[in-house]
TORSEKOL-211584 format. One line per field, with one value per residue (C-alpha): y, x, z; residue number from 1. Coordinates in pm, whole numbers, plus 50000, padded with zeros to 5 digits. Layout:
N
c2: (Y,...) .
c1: (X,...) .
c3: (Z,...) .
nr: (NUM,...) .
END
This chain:
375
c2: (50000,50301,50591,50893,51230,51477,51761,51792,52143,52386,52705,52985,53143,53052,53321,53200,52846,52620,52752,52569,52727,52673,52768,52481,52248,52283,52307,52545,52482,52666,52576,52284,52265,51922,51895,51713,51367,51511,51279,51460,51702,51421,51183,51380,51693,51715,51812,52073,52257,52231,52384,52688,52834,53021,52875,52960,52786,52398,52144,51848,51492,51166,50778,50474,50239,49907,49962,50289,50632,50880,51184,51393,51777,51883,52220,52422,52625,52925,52842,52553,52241,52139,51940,51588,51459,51519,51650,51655,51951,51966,51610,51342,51035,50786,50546,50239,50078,49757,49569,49467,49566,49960,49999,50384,50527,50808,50953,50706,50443,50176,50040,49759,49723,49522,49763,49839,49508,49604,49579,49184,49092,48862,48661,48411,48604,48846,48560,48379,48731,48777,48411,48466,48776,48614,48349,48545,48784,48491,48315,48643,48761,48442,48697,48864,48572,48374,48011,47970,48193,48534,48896,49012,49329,49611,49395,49603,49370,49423,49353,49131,49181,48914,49000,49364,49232,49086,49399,49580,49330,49308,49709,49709,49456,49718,50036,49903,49790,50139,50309,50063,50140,50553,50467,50296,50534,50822,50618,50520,50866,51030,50823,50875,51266,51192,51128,51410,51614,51547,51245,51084,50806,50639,50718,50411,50290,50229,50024,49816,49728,49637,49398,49226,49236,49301,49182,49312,49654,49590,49593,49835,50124,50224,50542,50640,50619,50822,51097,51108,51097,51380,51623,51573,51645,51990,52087,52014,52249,51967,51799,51420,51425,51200,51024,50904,50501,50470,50680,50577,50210,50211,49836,49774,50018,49941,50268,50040,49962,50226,49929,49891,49470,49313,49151,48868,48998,48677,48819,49014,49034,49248,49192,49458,49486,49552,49204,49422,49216,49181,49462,49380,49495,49727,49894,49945,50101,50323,50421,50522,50696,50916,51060,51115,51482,51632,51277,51180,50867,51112,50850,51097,51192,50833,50704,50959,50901,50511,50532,50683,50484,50141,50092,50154,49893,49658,49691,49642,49351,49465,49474,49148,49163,48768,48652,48478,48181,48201,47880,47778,47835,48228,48213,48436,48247,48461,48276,48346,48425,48148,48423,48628,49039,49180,49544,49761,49981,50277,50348,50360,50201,49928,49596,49303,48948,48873,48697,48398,48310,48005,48016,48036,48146,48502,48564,48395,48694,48441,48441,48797,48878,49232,49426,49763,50029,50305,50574) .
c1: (50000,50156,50257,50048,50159,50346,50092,49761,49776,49469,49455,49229,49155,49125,49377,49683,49869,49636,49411,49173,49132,48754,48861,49150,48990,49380,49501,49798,50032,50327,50510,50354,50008,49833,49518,49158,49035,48677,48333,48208,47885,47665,47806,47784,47585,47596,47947,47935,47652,47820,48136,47949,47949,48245,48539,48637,48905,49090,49210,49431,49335,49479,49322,49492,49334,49475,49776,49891,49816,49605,49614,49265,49189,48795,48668,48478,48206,47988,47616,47388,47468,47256,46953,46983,46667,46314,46166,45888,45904,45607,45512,45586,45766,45767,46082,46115,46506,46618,46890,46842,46527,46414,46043,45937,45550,45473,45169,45106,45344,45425,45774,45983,46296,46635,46862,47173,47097,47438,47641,47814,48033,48251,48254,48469,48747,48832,48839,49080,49301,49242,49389,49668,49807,49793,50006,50216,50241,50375,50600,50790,50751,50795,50917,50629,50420,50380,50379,50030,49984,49885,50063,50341,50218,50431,50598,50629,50635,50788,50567,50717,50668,50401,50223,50204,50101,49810,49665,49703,49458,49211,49194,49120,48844,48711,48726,48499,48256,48277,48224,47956,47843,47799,47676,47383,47292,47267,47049,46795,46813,46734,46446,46299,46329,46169,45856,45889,46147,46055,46137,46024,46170,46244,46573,46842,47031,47344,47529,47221,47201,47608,47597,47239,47341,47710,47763,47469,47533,47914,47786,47516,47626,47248,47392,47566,47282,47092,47313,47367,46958,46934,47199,47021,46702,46843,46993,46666,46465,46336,46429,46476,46264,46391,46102,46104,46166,45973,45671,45616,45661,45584,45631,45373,45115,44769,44549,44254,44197,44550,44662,45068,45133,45454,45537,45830,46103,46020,45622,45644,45251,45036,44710,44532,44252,43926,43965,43981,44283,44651,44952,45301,45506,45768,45560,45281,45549,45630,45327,45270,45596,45437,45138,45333,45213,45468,45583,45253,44997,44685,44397,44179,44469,44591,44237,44226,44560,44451,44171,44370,44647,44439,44421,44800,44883,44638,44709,45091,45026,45151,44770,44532,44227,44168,44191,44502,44559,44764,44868,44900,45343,45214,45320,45075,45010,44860,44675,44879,44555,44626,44668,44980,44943,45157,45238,45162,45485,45354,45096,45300,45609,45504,45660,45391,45465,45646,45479,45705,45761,45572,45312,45494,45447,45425,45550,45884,46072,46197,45883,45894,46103,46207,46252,46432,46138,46046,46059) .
c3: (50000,49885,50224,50137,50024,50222,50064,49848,49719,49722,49570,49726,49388,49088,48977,49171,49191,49070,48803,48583,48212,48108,47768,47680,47962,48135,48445,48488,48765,48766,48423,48383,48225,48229,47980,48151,48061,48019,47845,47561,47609,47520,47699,48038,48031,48386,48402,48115,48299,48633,48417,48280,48667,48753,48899,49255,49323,49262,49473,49394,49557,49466,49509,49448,49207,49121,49355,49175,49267,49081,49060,49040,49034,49181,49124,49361,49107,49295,49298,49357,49137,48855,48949,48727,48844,48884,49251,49396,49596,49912,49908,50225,50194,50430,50494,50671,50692,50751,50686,50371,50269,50242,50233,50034,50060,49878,49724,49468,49585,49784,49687,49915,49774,49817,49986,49734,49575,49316,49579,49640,49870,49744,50066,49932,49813,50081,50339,50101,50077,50395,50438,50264,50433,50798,50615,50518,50795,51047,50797,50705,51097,51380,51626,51647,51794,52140,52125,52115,51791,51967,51852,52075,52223,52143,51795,51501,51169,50835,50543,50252,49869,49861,50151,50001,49650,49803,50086,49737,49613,49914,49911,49519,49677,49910,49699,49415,49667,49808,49492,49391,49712,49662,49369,49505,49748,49491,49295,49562,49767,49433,49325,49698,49659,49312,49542,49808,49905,50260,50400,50758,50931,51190,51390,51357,51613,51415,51679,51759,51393,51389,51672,51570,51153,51126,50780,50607,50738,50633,50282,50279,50516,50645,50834,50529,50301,50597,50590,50230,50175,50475,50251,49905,50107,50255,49900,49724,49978,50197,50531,50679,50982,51245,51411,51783,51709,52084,52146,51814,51749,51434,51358,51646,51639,51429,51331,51345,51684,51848,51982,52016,52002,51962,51699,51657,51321,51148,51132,50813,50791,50984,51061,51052,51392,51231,51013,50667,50604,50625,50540,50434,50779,50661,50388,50645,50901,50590,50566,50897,50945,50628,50837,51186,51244,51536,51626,51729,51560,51489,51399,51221,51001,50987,50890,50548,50439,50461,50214,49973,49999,50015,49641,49557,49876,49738,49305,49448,49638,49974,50103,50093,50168,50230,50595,50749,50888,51243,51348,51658,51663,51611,51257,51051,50661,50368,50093,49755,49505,49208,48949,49047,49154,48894,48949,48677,48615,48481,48783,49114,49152,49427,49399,49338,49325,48991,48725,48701,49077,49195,49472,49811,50146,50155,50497,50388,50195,49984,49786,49677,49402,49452,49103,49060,49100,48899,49198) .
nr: (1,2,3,4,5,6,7,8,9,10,11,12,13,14,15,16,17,18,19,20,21,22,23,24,25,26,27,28,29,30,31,32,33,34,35,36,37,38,39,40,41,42,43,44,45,46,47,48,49,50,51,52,53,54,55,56,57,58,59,60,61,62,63,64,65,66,67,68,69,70,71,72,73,74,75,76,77,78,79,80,81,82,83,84,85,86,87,88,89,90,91,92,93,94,95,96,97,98,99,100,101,102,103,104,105,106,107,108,109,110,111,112,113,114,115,116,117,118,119,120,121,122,123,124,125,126,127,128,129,130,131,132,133,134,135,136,137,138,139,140,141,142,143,144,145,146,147,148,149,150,151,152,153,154,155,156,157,158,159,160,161,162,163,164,165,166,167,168,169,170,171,172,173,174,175,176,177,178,179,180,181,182,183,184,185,186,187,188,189,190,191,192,193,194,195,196,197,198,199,200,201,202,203,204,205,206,207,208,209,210,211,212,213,214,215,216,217,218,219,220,221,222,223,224,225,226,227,228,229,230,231,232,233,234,235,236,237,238,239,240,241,242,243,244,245,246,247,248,249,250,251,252,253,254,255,256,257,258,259,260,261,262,263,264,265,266,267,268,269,270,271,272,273,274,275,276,277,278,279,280,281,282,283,284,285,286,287,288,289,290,291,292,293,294,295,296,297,298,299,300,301,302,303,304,305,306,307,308,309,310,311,312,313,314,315,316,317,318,319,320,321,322,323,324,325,326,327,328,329,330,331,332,333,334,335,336,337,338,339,340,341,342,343,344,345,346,347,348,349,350,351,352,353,354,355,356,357,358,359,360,361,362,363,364,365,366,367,368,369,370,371,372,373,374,375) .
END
């Protein structure tokens, strides 16, 4: 892994040191002038807008991909950046997070989605790298271990060629996830502020969700797509309201009778009190979290917002309106209809159950076969 830089120069104008040229699309620094690797104007719009605002100033960064370093210039442009998608500005959105699943209900949709669903971890493969460099670490290092295999406290080791070849490897690993990763999040935060540029949720506890689902929140970073969601928001004239997770209780409460009953995690189904039927659990939390009014369940409100919402939840399949069967072990079954619910993709972007996916138990999320919505 290569040290890092002594320095990472930054101009404070764009008229001294480093200084970007809009009209060759150079950077002059000093004597030396380097030309810009930049897409065409139809192949990235986005940056040629973004380039028609003035300058302020540039700053030189560097990331190492494929064990070499590169080196990359960013420039800081006055104003607000250009707007690449679509917002709805004034309407509520209501957000449920897990750890692998995010549920989205908004005006005219109920979506539950697979939670960065690009993003693999290549299990496999970093625990073989990951293999290799202990290997190599105490064959290249004996003094640096007890007898019984355990570090030396205080023991500095001294890496070897191979041993570096491969942490070069396992960090190329990393980084793609990461960007993959970003990537992700972008997409999803800006198809939720496609529905509403205000957003209410439930606050996370972070560390809770490490201890109870370490790897899934290895690979999906939930308080990173938060914060990422909660700065689009703000930029876009909205806000991410943080709900209170426990006056609330969002995954217990029913509007139908105000009752709060605790459900176990493998329930996914919710059965709703009056007997009208039974509610997928995260995309009904969603939905709730969408009509909180000052952090506080308001029936009334709660019982208007339902009837129009009904007939997305139930054309998207995350409503039935057929009884269910609770057997006596407390597990809740939903009768599959024979003929599948497919969701219609031009009306609200809810996930139904695909058209090809045998008849299964509903409450086992194995049945569902989540598809990329069109927030």
């Amino acid at each position: 892994m290569l040290p890092p830089p002594c320095i990472r120069p930054e101009a404070t104008t764009n008229a001294a040191n480093i200084i970007w040229k809009p009209e060759t699309g150079c950077i002059e620094f000093g004597d030396l002038t380097l030309p810009a690797l930049l897409p065409s104007k139809t192949q990235d719009p986005y940056l040629h807008q973004a380039l028609t605002n003035k300058t302020k100033y540039c700053r030189v960064l560097w990331r190492v991909v494929s064990g070499s370093r590169r080196w990359f210039v960013q420039l800081m442009q006055e104003g607000i950046a250009p707007a690449k998608h679509e917002q709805a500005c004034g309407e509520i959105v209501g957000l449920d997070i897990g750890p692998s699943t995010v549920a989205v209900v908004g005006d005219n949709s109920a979506s539950l989605v697979k939670f960065c669903d690009t993003v693999v971890q290549p299990w496999k493969e970093t625990r073989r790298l990951q293999r290799a460099m202990d290997r190599s670490k105490r064959a290249t290092n004996p003094l640096c271990f007890n007898a019984n295999g355990t570090w030396k406290k205080g023991q500095k080791f001294t890496p070897s060629k191979r041993y570096t070849a491969i942490r070069t490897e396992y960090a190329e690993v990393e980084r793609k996830l990461a960007a993959e990763r970003k990537r992700a999040h972008g997409e999803l935060a800006n198809q939720i502020l496609g529905l509403g540029n205000v957003v209410q949720s439930e606050t996370l506890s972070y560390i809770a969700f490490q201890k109870n689902y370490g790897k899934s929140v290895k690979v999906r970073a939930p308080g990173m797509f938060v914060e990422q969601l909660r700065r689009k928001a703000e930029s876009a004239g909205g806000q991410l309201i943080d709900l209170h997770t426990w006056s609330l209780k969002m995954s217990q409460y029913d509007h139908t009778t105000g009752v709060f009953t605790k459900k176990p995690l493998s329930q996914r189904w919710h059965v709703l009190g009056d007997g009208s039927g039974v509610v997928q659990r995260d995309v009904y939390s969603a939905f709730l979290a969408r009509c909180v009014m000052s952090n506080t369940h308001h029936p009334s409100h709660i019982e208007t917002m339902w009837a129009a919402q009904k007939p997305v939840l139930l054309q998207t399949g995350w409503l039935r309106s057929e009884p269910a069967k609770i057997e006596p072990s407390g597990k809740i079954t939903v009768a599959t209809p024979l003929e599948q619910v497919v969701c219609d993709r031009g009306f609200a972007a809810g996930h139904g159950l695909d058209a090809v996916v045998a008849r299964r138990e509903p409450g086992d999320p194995s049945g569902f076969a989540l598809r990329t919505p069109c927030l």
